[in-house]
C-alpha positions as CSV (number, residue, x, y, z in Angstrom):
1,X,-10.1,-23.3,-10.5
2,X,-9.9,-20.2,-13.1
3,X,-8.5,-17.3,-11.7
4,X,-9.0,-13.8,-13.4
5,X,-7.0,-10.8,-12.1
6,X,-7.5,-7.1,-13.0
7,X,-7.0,-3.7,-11.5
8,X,-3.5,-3.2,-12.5
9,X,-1.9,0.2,-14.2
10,X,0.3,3.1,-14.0
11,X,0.3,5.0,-11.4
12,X,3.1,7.7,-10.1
13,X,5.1,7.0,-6.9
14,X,3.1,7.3,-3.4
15,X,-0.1,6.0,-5.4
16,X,-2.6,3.3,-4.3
17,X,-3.8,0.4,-6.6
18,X,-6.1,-2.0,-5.6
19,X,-5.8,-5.6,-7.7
20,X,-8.5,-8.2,-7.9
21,X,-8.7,-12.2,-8.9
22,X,-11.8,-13.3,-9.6
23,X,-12.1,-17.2,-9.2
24,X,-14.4,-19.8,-11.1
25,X,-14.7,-21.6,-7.4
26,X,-17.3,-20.8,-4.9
27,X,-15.2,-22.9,-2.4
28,X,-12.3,-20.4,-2.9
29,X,-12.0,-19.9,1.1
30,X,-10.9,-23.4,1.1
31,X,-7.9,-22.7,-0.8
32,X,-4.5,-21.0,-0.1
33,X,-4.8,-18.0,-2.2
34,X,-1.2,-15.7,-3.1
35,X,0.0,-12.9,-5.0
36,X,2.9,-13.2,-7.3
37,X,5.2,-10.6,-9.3
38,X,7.6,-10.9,-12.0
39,X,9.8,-7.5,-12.4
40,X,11.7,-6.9,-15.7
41,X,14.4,-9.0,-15.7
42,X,13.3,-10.8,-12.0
43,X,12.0,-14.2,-11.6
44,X,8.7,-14.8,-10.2
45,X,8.6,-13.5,-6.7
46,X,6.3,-13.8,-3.5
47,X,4.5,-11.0,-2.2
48,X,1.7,-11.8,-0.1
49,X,-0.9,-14.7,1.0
50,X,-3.4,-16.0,2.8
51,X,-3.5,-19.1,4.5
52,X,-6.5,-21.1,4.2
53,X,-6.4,-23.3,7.6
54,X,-5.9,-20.0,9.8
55,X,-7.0,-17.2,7.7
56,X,-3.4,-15.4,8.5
57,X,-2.0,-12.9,6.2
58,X,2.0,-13.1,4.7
59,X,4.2,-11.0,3.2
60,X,7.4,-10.1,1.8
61,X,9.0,-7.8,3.6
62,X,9.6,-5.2,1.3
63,X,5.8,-4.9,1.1
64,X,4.8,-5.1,4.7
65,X,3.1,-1.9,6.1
66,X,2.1,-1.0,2.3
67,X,-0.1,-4.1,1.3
68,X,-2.7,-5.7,2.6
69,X,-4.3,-9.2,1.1
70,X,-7.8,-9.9,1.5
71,X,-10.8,-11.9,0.3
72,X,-14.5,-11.7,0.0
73,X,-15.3,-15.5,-0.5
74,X,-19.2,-14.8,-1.3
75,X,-17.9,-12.8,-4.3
76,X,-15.2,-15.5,-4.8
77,X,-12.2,-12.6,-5.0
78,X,-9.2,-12.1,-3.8
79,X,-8.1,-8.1,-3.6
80,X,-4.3,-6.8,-3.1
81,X,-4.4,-3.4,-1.8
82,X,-1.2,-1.6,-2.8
83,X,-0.9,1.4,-1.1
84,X,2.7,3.5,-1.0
85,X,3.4,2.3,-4.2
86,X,7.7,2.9,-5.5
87,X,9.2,1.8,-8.6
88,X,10.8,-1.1,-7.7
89,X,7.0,-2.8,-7.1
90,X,6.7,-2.1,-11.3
91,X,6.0,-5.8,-12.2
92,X,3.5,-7.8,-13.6
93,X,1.0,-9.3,-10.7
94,X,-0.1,-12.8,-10.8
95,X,-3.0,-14.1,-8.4
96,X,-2.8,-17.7,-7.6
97,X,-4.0,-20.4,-5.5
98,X,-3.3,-23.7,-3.7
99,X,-5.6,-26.4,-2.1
100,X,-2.4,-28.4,-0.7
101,X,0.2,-25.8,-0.1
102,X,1.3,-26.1,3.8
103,X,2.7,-22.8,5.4
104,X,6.2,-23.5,5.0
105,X,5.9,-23.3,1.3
106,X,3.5,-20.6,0.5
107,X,6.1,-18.1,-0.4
108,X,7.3,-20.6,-3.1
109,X,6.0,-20.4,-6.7
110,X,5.9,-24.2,-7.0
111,X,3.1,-24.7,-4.4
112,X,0.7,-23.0,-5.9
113,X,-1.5,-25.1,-8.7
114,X,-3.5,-22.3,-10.1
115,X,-2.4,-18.7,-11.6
116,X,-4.2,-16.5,-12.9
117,X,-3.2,-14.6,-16.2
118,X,-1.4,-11.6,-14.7
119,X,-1.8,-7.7,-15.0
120,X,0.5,-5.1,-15.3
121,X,1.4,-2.3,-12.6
122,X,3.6,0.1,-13.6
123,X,4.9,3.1,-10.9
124,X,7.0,6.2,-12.3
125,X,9.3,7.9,-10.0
């Protein structure tokens, strides 16, 4: 699976960015599909997901009420809608996803075999 992700840039603090991955599958609502971010100097972190065998929607918490995951599998996308947007979420944003990942690990980097190439979102105070 080739994921593609776009939508990211600067924005000032209250603003709304949508994010999209495009994916090479047409069986992408088969898959676990998750949003990643890497801050400067952070390691890779979770922030949202949806779980293929129940269609269920996680988050981190310090996103929850301001993000919403979604897909449209006959356009093969997966969309992040980032609304309430605060410095701290400045990061780069990775798409990924996972045809194995169970739900106790789809908050964790590692279960996740495909990533997309990441895109920058940037939020001034």
């Amino acid at each position: 699976v080739q994921l593609q992700a776009s939508g990211g840039g600067a924005v000032r603090a209250g603003g709304s960015l949508r994010l999209s991955c495009a994916a090479s599958e047409r069986t992408l609502g088969s898959y676990t599909v998750g949003w990643f971010r890497e801050g400067p100097g952070r390691e890779r972190e979770f922030v949202a997901a949806l779980f293929r065998n129940t269609g269920r929607s996680y988050y981190r918490d310090s996103v929850k009420g301001r993000f919403t995951i979604s897909r449209d599998n006959a356009k093969n996308t997966v969309f992040l809608q980032m609304n309430s947007l605060t410095p701290e979420d400045t990061a780069v944003y990775y798409c990924a996803a996972s045809g194995r990942a169970i739900l106790s690990s789809i908050s964790s980097r590692y279960a996740y075999e495909y990533w997309g190439q990441g895109t920058q979102v940037t939020v001034s105070s």
